[in-house]
N, C-alpha and C positions, 0 to 999 in steps of 0.2 A: 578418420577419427582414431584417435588413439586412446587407450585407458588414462591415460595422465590429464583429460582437460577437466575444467573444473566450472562449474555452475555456482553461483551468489543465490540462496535462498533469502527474501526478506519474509517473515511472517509477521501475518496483520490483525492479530486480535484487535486493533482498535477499528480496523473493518469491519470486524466480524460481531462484533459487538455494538454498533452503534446504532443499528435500527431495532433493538430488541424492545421491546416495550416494558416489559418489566424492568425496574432499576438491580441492576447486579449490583452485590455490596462491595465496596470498597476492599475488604480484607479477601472476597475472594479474586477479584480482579489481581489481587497482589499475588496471591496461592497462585494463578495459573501464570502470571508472569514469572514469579518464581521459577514454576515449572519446566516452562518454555526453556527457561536458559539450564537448566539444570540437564535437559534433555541435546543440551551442545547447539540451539539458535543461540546466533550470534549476530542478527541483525534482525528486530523487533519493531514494527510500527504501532509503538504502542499506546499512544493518548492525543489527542486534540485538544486545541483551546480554544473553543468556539463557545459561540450563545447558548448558555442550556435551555434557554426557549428553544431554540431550535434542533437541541441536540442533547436533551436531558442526560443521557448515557455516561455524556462525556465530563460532567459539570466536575466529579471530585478528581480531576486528572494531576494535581497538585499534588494531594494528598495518595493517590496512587503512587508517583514517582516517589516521594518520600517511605512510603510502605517497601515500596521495590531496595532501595537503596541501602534500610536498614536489614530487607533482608536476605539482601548477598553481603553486606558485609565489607570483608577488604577480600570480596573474591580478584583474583588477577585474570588477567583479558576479559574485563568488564564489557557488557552486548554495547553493539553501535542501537541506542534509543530515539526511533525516529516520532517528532511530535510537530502533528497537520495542525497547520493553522490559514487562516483567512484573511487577515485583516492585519492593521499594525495593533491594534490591541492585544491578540492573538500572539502577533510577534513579544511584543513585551512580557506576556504570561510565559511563554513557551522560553524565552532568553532567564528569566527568572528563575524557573523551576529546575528541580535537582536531576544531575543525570541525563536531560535532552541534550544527546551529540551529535542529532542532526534534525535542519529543520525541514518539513516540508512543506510544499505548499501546490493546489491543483488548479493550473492555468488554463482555463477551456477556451479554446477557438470558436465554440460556439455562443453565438451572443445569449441566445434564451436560456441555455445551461448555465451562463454568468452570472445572469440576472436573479434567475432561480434559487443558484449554490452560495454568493456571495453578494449579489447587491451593487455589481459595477458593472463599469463599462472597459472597453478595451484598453482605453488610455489609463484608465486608475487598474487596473488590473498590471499592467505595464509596470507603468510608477512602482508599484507595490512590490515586485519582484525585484525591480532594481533595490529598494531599501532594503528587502530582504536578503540580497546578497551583499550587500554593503554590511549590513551588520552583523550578520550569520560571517562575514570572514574576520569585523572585528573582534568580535568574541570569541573566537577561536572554534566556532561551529560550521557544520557541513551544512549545505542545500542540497534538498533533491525537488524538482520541479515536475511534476504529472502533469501532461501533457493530454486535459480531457475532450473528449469525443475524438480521440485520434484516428481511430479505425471507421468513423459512419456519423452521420449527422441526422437523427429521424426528424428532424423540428425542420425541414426543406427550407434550409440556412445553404451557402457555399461552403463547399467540402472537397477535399481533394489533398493526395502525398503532397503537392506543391506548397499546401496551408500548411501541413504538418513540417513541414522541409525549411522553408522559410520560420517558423516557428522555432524549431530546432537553433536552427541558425544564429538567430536573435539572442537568444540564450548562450550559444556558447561563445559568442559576443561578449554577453556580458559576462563572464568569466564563471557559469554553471557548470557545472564537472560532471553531473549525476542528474540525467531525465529520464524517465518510465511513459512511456505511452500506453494510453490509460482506454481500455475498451469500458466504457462508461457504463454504458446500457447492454453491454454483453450478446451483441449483434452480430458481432463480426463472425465469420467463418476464419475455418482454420488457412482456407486459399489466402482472405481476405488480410490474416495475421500477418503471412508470410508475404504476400507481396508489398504490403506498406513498410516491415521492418527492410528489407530489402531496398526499397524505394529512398528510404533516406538514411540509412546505414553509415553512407560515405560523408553527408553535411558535416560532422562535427567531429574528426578521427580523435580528435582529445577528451571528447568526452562519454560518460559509462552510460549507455543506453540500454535500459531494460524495458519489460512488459509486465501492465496492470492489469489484467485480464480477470474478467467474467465469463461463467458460462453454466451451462446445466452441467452436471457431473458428469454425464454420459458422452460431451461433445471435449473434456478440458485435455485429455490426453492428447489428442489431433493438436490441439490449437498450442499446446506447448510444443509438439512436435514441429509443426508449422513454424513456430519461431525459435526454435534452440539451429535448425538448419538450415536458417535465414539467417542467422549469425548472434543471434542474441543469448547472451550469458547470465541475465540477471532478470528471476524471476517471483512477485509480489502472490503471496498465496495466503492459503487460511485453513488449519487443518478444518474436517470435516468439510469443506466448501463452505463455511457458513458466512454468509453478511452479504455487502453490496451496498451500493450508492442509494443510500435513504432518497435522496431529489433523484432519482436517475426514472420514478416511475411509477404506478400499483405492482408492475410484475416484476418484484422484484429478483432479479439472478446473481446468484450466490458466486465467490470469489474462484478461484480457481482452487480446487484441496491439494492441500500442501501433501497427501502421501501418494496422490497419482503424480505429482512432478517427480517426488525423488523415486517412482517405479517407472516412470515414464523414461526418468534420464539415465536408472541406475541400468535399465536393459541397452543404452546406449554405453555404457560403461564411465558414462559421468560421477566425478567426486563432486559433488554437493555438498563435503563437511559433516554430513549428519548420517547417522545410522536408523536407519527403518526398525529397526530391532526397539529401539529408545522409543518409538511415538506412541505404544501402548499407551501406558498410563494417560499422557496429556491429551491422548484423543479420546479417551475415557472424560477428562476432566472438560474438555469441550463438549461431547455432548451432555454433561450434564447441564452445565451451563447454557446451555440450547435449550433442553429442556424445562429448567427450573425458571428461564425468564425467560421466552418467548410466546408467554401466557398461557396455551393449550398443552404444553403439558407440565404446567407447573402444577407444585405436589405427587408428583408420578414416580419420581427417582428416590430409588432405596440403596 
């Protein structure tokens, strides 16, 4: 290893945010996006276009991106803004709205997690990625495809590197540039990280493969480890660890925190882009936001 390699951080407030029960207000969703980038992120997963029946959190993501937009201004190296979606309606909202540079979208191999997350079957799930990338290259925007229950399957479905591998494949087939393998339910051990990214590493040499990882705080350092020297460079976090797959369960386990990757990797001597020094403030401004809408300790912050 040398001090010169370099790690791709994406941070996930729309992760991190989307099982909260309380509604965050629109203006401060915009204050912490702001923040984010003002703190040197530079690749932000920050709004969905899904059902706010299903996903009230996300319903003003319109009106977010337009908040965000007027308030950086004519900043230059404007963030890569990734915005999840599910469905072709999703596609529409998301190709619509101001500022999405990339879209993404979460393809599970596992059938009950399909059914659960979005309401298809493997063929329209299929289908849908293909349009997605057909149209995500007309409009001059990027895909990134999550690759769900990559690491473990609990719903005693078939599961194995070979589904993920072949999975992979298909994808970069169809001309996908950018996949994340997506530990869903936050099961996976850090052995378990490392040998699946290892396992299908070599399917796709063209394309940028990273890790979606969940875990308890106390296990997320191992399991970046586990995959930064399995060969993986690009890695999906959330300061404070907060969020997780709203469908993924009752227990639910929070994202990987974005300030154990960049101590995890800076003791590796990885550039990451971003200075530990800067998360002050913004990790301040995420637990408030933890606190103020995830119901029990709402009114608590002074």
């Amino acid at each position: 290893m040398t001090p010169s390699e370099h790690a791709t951080i994406i941070e996930c407030p729309r992760d991190a945010w989307q099982g909260l029960p309380q509604q965050i207000p629109t203006e401060a969703k915009v204050d912490y996006l702001r923040a984010l980038v003002e703190a040197g992120f530079r690749h932000i997963d920050a709004v969905s276009f899904v059902s706010p029946k299903h996903v009230p959190q996300m319903a003003d993501s319109e009106e977010v991106l337009r908040g965000l937009a007027g308030a950086l201004g004519q900043m230059a190296g404007r963030p890569e803004i990734i915005g999840i979606v599910v469905n072709q309606q999703g596609l529409e909202r998301a190709l619509a709205a101001s500022g999405v540079t990339t879209i993404g979208y979460p393809y599970s191999i596992s059938a009950y997690f399909r059914r659960a997350n979005a309401n298809m079957s493997r063929e329209e799930s299929r289908q849908l990625v293909e349009t997605l990338q057909q149209n995500a290259t007309r409009a001059g925007r990027n895909l990134v495809v999550y690759i769900s229950m990559a690491f473990g399957n609990p719903y005693e479905e078939p599961w194995g590197a070979e589904i993920v591998a072949d999975t992979l494949a298909w994808l970069a087939a169809l001309g996908v540039r950018c996949v994340s393998l997506a530990d869903t339910v936050g099961t996976a051990s850090p052995k378990a990280v490392g040998e699946l990214y290892r396992a299908v590493r070599g399917v796709a040499p063209g394309v940028e493969l990273g890790v979606h990882l969940h875990s308890r705080r106390e296990a997320a350092a191992e399991k970046i480890l586990a995959a930064w020297e399995a060969g993986c460079r690009r890695f999906d976090s959330a300061l404070g660890g907060l969020g997780g797959c709203p469908f993924a369960g009752d227990e639910l386990v929070g994202n990987i925190p974005t300030e154990i990757v960049l101590e995890t990797l800076a003791a590796r001597g990885v550039n990451a882009g971003l200075q530990p020094s800067c998360l002050g403030p913004v990790l301040e401004l995420s637990e408030r936001i933890r606190l103020m809408y995830s119901g029990a300790g709402a009114g608590k912050v002074n």
